[in-house]
KEROPA-761800 format. One record per atom (N, C-alpha, C): x, y, z. Coordinates in steps of 0.05 Angstrom, whole numbers, plus 5000, padded with zeros to 4 digits. Layout:
N
XYZ;...
% end
This chain:
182
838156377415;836256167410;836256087380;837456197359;837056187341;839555997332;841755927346;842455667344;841955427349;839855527369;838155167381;836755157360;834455347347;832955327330;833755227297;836255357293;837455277259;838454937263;839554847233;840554667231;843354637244;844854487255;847254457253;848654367227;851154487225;852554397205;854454177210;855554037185;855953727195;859853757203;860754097200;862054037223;862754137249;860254117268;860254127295;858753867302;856053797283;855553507293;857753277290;858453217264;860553037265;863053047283;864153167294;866153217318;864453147334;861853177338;860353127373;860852907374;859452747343;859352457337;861552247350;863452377342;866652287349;867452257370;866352527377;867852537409;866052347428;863552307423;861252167432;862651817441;863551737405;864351417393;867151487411;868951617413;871751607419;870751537452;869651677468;869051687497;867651327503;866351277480;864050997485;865850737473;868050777464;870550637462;872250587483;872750817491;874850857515;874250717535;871250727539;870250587560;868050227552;869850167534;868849917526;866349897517;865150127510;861850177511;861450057481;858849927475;857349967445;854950097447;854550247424;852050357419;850750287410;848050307422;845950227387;842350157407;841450287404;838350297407;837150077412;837649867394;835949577386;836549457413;838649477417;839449337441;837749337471;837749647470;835649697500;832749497498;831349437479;828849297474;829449047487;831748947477;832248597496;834048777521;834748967528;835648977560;832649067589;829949247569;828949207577;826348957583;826948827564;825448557570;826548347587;828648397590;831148287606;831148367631;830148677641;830448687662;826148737681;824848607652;821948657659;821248287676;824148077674;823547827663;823847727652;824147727620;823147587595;826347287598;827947417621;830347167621;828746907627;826846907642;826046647654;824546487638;824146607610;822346417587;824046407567;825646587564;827346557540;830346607536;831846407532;834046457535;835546657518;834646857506;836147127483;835647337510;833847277523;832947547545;836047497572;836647257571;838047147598;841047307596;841147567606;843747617611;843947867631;845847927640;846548167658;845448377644;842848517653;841348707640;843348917652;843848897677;844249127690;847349337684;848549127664;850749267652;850349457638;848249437627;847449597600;845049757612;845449867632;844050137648;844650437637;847150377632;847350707614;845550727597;846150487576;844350507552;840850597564;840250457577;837950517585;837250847587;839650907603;839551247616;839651377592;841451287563;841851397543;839051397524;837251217525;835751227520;832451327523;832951417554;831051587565;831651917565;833751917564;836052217550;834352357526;835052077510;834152097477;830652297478;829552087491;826552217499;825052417504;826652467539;826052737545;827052947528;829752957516;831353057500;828953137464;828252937459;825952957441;823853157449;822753027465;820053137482;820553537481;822953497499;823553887504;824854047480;825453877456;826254007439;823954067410;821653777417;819753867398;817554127414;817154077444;815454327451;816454507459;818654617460;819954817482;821154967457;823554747435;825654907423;825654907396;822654847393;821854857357;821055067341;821055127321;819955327310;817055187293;817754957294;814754847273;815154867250;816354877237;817354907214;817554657196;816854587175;817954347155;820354417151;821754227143;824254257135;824154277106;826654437092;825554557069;827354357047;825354247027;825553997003;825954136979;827054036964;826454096933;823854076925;823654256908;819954276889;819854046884;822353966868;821653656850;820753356864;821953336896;820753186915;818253226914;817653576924;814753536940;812053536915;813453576883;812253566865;810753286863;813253036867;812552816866;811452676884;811552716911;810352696933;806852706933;806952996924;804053166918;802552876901;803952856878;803352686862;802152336869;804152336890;802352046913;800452106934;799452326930;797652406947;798452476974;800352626973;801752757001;801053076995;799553126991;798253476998;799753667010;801453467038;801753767050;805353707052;806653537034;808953517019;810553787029;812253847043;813654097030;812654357058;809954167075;809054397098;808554317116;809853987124;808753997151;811853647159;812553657185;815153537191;813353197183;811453107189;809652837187;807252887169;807452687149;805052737128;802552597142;800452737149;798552747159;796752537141;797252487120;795952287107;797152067110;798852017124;799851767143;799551637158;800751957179;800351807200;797451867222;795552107215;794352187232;791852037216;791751927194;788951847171;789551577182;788751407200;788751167200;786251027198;786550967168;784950717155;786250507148;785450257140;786850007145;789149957128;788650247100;791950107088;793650287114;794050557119;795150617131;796450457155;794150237174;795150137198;796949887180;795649687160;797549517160;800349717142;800149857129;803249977125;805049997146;803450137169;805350217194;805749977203;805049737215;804249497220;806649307205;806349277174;808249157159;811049257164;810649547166;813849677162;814949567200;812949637214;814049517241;815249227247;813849137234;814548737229;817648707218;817148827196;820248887173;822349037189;821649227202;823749337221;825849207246;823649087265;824348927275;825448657271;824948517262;825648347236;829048427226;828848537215;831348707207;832948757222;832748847244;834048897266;835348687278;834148537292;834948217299;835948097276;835548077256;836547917235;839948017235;840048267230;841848507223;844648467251;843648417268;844348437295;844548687308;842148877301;843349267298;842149297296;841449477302;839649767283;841649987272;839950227258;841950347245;844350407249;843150507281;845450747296;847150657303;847350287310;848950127321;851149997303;849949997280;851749867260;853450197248;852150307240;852250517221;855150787232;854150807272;855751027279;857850687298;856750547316;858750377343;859750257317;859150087305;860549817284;862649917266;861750137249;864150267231;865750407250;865150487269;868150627287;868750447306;867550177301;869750007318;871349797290;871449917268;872249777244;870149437242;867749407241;867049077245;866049167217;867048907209;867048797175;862348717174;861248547200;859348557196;857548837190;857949007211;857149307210;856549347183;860349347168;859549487138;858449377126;857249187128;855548947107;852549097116;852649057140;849149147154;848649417140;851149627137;850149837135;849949947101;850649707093;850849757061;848549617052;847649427069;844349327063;841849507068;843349657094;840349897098;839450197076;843150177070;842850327042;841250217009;841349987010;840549756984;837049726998;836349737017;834449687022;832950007021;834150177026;832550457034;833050557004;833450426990;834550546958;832250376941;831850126950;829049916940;825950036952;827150126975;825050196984;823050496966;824250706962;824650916953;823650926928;825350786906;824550746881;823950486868;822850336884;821750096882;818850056898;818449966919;816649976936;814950186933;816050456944;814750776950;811450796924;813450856899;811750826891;809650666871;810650426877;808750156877;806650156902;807050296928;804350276945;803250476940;804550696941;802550946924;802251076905;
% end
């Protein structure tokens, strides 16, 4: 149990990774999360009002399956195969962290002064960052996982653009934004 419980090292994940992208090639597949959102609006309806929803949902049923995977897969591994544990930061992070008013910096997986304190800066943060996300996404034509792991291993020139913006943006975000809101 104490391999379900530790980290993996990045070389048994990166081979999974591979072998994952190599199999979802083979079989003409793309990956990427963002996508299931317009296959399930696609297959709730949303074709009959809008033509971005209008296409063969039902192709993209794996994805769906892959994405309910993802879930339960979440679900049994935060209650069943966790230890509870924070994951362990440098002092100098959780020093500075502490310093924006994150208390428990350094002891707990979600800062509780986030996400469990919801007062109105808290909801429009979560709120703004959700707008910006999505946003992003559609704009992007991707989300991370889609540009970052399907797009660079199918060599697309847009991918490396998308995924060199999420880096330029998570780098603005970080030492620009972060702590300008707190």
């Amino acid at each position: 149990m104490e391999t379900i419980y530790g980290t993996w090292p990045w070389y048994i994940g990166g081979p999974l990774v591979a072998l994952i992208m190599l199999a979802l090639i083979k079989l003409g597949k793309s990956f990427g999360f963002s996508s299931n959102f317009r296959t399930l609006c696609s297959a709730l309806g949303a074709g009959k009002s809008c033509d971005f929803f209008d296409f063969d949902w039902k192709a993209q049923r794996w994805n769906l399956l892959f994405l309910f995977g993802t879930i339960v897969g979440g679900f049994v591994a935060s209650h069943w195969l966790a230890n509870h544990q924070a994951p362990p930061i440098a002092e100098e992070t959780i020093t500075t962290l502490q310093g924006y008013g994150f208390q428990s910096a350094g002891k707990s997986y979600l800062p509780p002064e986030l996400f469990f304190n919801l007062d109105l800066k808290n909801i429009l943060l979560l709120l703004v960052g959700g707008v910006f996300v999505g946003f992003g996404t559609r704009y992007a034509g991707g989300c991370t996982s889609g540009h970052a792991i399907s797009g660079l291993s199918n060599l697309q020139w847009p991918s490396l653009v998308a995924v060199v913006g999420f880096f330029i943006g998570g780098l603005l975000m970080v030492h620009v934004l972060f702590p300008f809101i707190f």
